[in-house]
Residue frames as qw, qx, qy, qz and C-alpha x, y, z in Angstrom:
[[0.235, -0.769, -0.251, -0.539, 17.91, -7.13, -30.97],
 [0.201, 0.000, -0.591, 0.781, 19.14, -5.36, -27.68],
 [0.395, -0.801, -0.254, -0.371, 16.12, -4.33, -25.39],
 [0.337, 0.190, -0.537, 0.750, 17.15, -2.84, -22.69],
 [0.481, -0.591, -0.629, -0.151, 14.14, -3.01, -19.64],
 [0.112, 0.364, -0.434, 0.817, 13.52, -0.52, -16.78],
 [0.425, -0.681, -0.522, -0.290, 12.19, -1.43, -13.78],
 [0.121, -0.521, 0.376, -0.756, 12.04, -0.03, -10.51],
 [0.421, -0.133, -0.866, 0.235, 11.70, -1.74, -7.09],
 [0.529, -0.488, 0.037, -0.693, 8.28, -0.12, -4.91],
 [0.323, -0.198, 0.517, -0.768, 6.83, -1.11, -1.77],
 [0.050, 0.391, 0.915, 0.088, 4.50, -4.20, -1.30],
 [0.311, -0.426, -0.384, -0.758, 0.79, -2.70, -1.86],
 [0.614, -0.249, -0.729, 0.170, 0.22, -4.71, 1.18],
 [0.661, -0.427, -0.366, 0.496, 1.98, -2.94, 3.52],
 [0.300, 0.564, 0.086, 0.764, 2.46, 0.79, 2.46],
 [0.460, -0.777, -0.409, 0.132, 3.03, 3.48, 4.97],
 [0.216, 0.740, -0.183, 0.610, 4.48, 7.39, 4.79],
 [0.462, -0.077, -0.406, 0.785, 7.01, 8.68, 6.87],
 [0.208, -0.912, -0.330, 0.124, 5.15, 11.73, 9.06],
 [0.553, -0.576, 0.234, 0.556, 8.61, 13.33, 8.84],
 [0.135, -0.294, 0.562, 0.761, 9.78, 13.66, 5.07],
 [0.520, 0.437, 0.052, -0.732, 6.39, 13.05, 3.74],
 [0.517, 0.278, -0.753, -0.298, 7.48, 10.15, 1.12],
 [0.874, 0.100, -0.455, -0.137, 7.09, 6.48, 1.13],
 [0.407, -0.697, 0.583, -0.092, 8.64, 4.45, 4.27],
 [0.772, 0.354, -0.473, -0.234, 10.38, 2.31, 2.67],
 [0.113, 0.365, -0.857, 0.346, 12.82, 0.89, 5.59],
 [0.274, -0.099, 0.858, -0.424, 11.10, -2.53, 7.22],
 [0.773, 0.368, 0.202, -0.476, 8.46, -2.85, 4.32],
 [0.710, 0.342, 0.616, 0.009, 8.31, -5.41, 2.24],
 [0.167, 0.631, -0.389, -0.650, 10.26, -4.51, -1.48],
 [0.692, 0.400, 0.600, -0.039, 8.62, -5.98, -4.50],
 [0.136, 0.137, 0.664, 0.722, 9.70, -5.64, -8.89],
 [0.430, 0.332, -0.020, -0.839, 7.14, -2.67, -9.48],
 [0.553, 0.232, 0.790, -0.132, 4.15, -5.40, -11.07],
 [0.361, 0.846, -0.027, -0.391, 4.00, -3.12, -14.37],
 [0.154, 0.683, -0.657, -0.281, 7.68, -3.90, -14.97],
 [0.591, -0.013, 0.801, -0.091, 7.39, -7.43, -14.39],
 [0.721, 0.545, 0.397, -0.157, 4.97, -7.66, -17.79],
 [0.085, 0.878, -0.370, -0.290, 8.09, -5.44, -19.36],
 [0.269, -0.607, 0.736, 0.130, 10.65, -7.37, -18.54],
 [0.659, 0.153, 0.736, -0.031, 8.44, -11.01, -19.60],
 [0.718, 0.663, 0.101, -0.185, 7.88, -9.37, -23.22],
 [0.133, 0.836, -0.523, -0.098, 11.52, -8.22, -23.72],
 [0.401, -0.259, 0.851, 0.220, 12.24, -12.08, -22.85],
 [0.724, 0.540, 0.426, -0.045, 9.26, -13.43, -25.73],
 [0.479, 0.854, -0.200, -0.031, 11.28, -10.65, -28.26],
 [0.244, -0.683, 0.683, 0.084, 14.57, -12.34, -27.33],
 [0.448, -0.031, 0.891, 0.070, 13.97, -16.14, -27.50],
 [0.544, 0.791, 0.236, -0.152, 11.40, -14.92, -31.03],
 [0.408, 0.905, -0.007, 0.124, 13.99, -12.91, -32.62],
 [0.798, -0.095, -0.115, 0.584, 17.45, -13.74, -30.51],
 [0.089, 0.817, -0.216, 0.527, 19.76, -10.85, -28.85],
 [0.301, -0.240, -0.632, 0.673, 19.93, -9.87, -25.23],
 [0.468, -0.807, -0.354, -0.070, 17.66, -8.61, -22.52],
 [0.314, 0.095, -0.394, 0.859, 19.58, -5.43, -19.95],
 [0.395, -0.730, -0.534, -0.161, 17.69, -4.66, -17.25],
 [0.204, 0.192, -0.353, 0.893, 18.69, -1.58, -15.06],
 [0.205, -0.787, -0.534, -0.231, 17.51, 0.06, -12.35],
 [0.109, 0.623, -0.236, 0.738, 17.93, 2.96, -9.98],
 [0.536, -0.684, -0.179, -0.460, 17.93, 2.64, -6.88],
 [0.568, -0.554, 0.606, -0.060, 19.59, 1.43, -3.21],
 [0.197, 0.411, -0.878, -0.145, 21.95, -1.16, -3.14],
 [0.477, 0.157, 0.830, -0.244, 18.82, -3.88, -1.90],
 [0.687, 0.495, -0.021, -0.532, 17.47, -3.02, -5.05],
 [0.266, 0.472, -0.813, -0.213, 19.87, -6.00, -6.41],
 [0.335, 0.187, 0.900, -0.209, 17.57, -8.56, -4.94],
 [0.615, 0.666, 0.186, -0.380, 15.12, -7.42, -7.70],
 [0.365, -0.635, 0.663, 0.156, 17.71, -7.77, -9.78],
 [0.304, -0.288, 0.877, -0.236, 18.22, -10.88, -9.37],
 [0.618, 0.293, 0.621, -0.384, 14.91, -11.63, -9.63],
 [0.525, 0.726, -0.100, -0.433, 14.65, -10.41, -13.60],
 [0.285, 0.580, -0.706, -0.290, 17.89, -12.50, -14.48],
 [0.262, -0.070, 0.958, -0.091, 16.22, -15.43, -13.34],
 [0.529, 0.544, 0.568, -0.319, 13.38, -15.05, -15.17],
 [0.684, 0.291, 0.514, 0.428, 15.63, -14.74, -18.39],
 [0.160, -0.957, 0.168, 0.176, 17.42, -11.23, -18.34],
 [0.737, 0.449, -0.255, 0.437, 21.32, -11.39, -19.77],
 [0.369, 0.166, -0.278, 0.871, 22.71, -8.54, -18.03],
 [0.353, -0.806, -0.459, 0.121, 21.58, -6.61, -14.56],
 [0.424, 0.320, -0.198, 0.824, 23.00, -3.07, -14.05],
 [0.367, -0.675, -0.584, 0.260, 22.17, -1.41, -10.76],
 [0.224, 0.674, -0.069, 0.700, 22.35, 2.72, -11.02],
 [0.576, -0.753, -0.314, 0.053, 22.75, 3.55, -7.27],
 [0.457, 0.221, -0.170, 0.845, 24.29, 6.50, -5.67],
 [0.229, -0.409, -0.665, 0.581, 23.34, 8.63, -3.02],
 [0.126, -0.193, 0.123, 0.965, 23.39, 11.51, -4.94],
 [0.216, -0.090, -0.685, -0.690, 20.19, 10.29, -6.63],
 [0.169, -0.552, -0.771, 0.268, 17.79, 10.16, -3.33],
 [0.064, 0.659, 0.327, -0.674, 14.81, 12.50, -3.74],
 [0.034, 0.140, -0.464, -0.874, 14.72, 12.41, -7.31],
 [0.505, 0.487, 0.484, -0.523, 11.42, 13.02, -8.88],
 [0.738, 0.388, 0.552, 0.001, 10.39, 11.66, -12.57],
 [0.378, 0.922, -0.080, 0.026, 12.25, 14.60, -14.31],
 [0.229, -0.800, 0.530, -0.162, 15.14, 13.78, -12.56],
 [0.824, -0.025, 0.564, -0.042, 14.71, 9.81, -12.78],
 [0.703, 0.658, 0.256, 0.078, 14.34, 10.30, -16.77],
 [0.084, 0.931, -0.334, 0.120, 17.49, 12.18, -16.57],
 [0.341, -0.581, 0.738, -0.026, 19.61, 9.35, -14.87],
 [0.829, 0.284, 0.480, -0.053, 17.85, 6.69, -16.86],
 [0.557, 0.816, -0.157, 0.010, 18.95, 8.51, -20.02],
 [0.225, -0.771, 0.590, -0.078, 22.79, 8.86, -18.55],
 [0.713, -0.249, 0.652, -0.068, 22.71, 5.16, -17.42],
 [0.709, 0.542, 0.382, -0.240, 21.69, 4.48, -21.14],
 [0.450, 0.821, -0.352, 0.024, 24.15, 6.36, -23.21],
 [0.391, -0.659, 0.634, -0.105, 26.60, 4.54, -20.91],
 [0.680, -0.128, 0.719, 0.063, 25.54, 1.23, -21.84],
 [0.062, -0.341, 0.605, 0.717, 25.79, 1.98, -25.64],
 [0.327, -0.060, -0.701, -0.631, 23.46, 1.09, -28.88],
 [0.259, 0.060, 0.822, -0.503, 20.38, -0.17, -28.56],
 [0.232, -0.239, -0.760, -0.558, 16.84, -1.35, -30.61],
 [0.451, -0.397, -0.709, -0.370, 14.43, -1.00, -27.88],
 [0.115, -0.138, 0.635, -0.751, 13.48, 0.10, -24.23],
 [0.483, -0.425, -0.640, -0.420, 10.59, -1.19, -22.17],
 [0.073, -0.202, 0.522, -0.825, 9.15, 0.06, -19.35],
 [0.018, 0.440, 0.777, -0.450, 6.04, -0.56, -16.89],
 [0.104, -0.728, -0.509, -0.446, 3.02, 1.67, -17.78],
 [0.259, -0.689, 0.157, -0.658, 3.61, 3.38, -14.55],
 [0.421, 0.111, -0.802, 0.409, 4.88, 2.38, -10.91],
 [0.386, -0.667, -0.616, -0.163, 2.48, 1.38, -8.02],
 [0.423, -0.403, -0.209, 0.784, 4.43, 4.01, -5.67],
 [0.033, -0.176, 0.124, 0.976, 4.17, 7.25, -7.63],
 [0.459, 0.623, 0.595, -0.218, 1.19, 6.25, -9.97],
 [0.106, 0.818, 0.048, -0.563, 2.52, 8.94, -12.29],
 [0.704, 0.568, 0.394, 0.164, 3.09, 7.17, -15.53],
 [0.181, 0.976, 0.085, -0.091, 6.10, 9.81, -16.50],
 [0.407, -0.649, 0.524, 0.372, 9.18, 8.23, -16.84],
 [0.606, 0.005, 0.659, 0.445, 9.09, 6.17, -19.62],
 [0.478, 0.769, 0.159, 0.394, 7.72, 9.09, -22.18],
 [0.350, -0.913, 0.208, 0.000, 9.81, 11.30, -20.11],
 [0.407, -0.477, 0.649, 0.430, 13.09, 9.27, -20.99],
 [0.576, 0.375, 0.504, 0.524, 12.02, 8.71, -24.91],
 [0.267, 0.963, 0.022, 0.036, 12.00, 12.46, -25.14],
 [0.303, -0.793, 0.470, 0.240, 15.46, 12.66, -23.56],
 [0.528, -0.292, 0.667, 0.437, 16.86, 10.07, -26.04],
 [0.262, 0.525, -0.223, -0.779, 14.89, 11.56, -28.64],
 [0.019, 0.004, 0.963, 0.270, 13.37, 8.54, -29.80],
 [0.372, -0.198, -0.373, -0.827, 9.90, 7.73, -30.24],
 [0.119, -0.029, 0.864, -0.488, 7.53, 6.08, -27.94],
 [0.531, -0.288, -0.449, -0.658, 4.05, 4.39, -27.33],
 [0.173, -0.221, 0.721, -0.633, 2.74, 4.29, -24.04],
 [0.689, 0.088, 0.317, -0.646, -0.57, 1.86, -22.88],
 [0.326, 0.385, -0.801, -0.323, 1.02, -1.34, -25.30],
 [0.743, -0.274, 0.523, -0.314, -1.36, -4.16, -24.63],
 [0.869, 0.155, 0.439, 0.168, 0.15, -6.54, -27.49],
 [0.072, 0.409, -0.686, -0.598, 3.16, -6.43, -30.61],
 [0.846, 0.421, 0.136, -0.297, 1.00, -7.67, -33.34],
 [0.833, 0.406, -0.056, 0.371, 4.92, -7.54, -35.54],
 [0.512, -0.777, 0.195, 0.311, 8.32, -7.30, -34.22],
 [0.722, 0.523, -0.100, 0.443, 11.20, -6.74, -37.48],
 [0.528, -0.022, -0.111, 0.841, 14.78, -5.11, -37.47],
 [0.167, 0.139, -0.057, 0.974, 13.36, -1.90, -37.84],
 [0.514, -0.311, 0.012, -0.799, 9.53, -1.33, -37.28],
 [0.099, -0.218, -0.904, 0.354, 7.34, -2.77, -34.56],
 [0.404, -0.410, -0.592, -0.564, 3.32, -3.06, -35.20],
 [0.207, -0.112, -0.852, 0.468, 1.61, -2.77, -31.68],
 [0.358, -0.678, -0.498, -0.404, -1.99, -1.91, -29.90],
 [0.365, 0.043, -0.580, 0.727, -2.08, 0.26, -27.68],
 [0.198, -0.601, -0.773, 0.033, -5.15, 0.34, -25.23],
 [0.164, -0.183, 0.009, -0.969, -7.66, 3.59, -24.96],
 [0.214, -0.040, 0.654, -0.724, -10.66, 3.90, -23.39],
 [0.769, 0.269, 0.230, -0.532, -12.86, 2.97, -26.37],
 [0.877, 0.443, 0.007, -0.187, -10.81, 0.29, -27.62],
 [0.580, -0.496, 0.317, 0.563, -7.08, 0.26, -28.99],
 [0.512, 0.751, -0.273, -0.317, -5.00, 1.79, -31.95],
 [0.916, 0.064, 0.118, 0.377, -2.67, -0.01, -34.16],
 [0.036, -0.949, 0.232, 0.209, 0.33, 1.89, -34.18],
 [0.838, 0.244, -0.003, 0.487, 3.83, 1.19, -36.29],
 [0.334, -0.873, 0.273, 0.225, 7.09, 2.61, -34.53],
 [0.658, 0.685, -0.291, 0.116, 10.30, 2.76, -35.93],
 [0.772, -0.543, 0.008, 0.329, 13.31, 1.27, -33.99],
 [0.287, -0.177, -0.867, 0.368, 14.57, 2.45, -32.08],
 [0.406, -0.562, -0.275, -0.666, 11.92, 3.49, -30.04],
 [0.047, -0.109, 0.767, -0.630, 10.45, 3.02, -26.37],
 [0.489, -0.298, -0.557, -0.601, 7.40, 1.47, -25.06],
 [0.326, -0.197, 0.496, -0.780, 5.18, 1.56, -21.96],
 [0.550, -0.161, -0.767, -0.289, 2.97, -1.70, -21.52],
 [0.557, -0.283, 0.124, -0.771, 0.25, -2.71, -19.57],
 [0.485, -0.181, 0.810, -0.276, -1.03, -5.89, -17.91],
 [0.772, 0.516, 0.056, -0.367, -2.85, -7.10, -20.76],
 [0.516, 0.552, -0.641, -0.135, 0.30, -7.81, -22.84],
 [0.470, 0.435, -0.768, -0.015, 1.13, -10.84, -20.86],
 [0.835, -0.536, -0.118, -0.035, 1.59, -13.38, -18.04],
 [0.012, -0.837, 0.537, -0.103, 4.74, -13.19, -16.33],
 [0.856, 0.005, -0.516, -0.017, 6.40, -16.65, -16.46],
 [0.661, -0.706, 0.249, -0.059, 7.83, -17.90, -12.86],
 [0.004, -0.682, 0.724, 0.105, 11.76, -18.06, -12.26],
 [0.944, -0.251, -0.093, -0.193, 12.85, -21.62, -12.94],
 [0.799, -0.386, 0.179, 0.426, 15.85, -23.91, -10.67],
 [0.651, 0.053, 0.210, 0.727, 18.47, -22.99, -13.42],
 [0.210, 0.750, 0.165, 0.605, 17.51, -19.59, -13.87],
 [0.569, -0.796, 0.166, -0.120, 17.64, -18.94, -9.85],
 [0.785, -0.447, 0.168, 0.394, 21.07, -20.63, -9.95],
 [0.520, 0.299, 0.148, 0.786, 22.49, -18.53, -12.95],
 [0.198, 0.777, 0.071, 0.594, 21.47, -15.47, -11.39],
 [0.708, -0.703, 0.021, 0.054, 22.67, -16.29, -7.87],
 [0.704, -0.186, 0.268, 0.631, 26.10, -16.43, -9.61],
 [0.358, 0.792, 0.229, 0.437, 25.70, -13.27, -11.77],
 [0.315, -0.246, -0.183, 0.898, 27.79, -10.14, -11.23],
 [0.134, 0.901, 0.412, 0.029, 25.34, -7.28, -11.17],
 [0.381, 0.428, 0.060, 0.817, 27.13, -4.33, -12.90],
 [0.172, -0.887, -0.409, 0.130, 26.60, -1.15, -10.87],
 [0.302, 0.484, 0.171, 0.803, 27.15, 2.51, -11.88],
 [0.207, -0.460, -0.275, 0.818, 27.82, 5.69, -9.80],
 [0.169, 0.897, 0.205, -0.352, 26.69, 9.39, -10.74],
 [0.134, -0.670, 0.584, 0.439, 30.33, 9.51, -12.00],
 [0.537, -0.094, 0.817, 0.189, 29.95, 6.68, -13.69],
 [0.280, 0.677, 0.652, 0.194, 27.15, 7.70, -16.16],
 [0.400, 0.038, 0.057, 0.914, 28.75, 11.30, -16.07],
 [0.009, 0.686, 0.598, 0.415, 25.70, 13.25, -14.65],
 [0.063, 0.584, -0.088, 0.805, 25.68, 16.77, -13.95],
 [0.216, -0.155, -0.678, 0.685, 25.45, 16.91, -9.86],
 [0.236, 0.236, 0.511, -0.792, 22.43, 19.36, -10.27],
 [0.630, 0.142, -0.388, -0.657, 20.06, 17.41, -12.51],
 [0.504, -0.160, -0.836, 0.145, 19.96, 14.06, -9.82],
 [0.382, -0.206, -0.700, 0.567, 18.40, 13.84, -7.07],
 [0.058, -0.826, -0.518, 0.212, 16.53, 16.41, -5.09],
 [0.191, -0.564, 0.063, 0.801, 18.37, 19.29, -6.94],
 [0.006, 0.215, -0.646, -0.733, 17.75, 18.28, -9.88],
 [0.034, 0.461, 0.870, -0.172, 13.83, 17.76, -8.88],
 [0.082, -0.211, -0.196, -0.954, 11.82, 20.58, -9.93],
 [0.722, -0.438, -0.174, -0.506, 8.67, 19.09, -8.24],
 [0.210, 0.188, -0.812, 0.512, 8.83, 17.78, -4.50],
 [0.549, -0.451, -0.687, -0.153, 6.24, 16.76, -1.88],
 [0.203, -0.321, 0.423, -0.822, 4.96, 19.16, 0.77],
 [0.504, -0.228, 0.571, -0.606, 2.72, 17.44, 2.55],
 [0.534, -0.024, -0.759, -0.371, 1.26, 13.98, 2.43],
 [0.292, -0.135, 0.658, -0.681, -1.50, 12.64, 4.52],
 [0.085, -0.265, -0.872, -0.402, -4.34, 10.29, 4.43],
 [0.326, -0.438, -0.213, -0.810, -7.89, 11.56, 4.18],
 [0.064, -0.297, 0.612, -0.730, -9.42, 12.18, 7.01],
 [0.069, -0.150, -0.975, -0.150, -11.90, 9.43, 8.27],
 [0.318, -0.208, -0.204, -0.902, -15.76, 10.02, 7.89],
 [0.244, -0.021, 0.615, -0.750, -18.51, 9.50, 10.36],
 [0.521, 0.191, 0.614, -0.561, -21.62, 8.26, 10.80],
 [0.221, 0.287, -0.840, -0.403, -22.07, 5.77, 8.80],
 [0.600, -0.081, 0.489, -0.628, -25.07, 3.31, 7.91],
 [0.055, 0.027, -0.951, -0.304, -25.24, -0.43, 6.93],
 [0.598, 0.128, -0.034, -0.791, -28.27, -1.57, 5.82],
 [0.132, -0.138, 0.975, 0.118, -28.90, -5.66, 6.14],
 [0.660, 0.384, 0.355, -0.540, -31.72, -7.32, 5.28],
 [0.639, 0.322, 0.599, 0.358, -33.27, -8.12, 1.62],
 [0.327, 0.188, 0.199, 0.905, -33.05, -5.73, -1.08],
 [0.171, -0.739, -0.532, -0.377, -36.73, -4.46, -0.02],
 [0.649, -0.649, -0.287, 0.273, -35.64, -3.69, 3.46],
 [0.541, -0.320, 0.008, 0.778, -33.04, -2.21, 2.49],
 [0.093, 0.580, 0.412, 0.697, -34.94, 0.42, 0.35],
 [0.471, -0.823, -0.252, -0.196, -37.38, 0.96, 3.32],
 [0.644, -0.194, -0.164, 0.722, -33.67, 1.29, 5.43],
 [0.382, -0.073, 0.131, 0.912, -32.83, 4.23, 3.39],
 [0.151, -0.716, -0.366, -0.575, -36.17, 6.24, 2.63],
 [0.621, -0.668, -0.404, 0.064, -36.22, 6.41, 6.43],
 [0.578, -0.212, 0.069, 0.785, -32.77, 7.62, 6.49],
 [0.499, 0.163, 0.348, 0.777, -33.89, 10.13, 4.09],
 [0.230, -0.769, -0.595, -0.041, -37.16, 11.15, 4.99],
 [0.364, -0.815, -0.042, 0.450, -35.71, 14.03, 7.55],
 [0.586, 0.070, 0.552, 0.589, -33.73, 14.83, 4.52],
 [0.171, 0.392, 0.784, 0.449, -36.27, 15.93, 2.55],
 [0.228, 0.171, 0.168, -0.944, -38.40, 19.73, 2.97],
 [0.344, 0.695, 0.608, -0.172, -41.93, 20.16, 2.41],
 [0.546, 0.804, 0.186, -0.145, -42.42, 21.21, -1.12],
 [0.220, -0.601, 0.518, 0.567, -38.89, 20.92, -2.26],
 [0.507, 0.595, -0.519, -0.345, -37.69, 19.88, -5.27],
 [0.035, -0.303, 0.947, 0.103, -36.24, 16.49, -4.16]]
């Protein structure tokens, strides 16, 4: 079985902070972290390997520091790292990602499987990974919180809703979006950190993956970010300490002036 895993290096949650200037993510002097979605990806795609034997290919897009992330996946029991990076591809938005993901893909030939994050902590927007199984015209299930059965061709899984989960049966190949539920991620160990400190990470141009010049990047973006700002901070505020009585009598008092003769409240 080939899976082939996408993740995508974001910003610590920690430390997040927009540029006043281009409106996006600053990404220079923060803290870069394996998107915590993909991480759960990347740990199933190794269970379906060492279950059911193949290889694991992990790609992403992004700068060349994305290769410390990398890294990080082939030590934690990855085969093969391919890095998709090319200027041409800053400023792409999720129509445009799913579009170089797809490219990168045909490039790297056959395949039984894709896994992705549920949705990266940067955007939030959950839209690449059905967004690339339309483009490869494959099927998908997005919200996976367990494979119940993994065969050559179909794959049983649950995938979590708000009152519960379905059982769903895909055909491979196919693509799937997974959630924190499905696993624990397992930490790198010594011999995995020394076979991927010697790895050659594979890395692929625009040319390389033959993609049309106005379907990357910010041409090939159809949605873009005018303005970004954080909400604006609200006043007068009132803690209330005490026990829970006090803190009733707190707020009637507060509310009292509130409150007309003969309303409704």
């Amino acid at each position: 079985m080939k899976i082939i895993v996408c993740v995508k290096q974001v910003p610590d949650a920690k430390d997040v902070r927009l540029d006043p200037e281009t409106n996006t993510l600053a990404r220079e002097g923060v803290e870069s972290i394996m998107n915590p979605y993909d991480q759960h990806a990347l740990e199933e795609a190794v269970r379906l390997k060492e279950a059911h034997g193949g290889e694991v290919v992990v790609i992403t897009m992004g700068p060349p520091q994305a290769e410390e992330m990398l890294r990080l996946a082939l030590s934690c029991g990855a085969d093969e790292a391919v890095l998709i990076s090319d200027r041409a591809f800053a400023g792409a938005d999720t129509w445009a990602t799913s579009y170089t993901l797809q490219q990168a893909i045909k490039t790297l030939g056959d395949f039984d499987l894709i896994l992705c994050g549920k949705q990266a902590i940067d955007g939030d927007t959950a839209q690449v990974g059905p967004g690339l199984a339309m483009r490869m015209d494959i099927p998908y299930t997005t919200c996976v919180q367990k494979i119940r059965e993994s065969g050559a061709e179909v794959l049983v899984v649950e995938r979590m809703m708000d009152d519960g989960y379905d059982v769903v049966e895909i055909a491979l190949p196919a693509l799937l979006s997974v959630v924190k539920d499905i696993n624990e991620p397992r930490v790198p160990s010594l011999k995995g950190k020394m076979r991927a400190k010697r790895a050659v990470i594979r890395t692929l141009s625009g040319a390389d993956i033959d993609a049309d010049s106005d379907c990357i990047g910010l041409p090939g973006s159809p949605t873009q970010v005018v303005n970004v700002f954080p909400p604006p901070a609200r006043g007068g505020r009132a803690i209330f300490t005490g026990t829970l009585d006090e803190q009733i009598e707190q707020l009637v008092d507060k509310l009292i002036p509130f409150i007309q003769p003969g309303g409704d409240h």
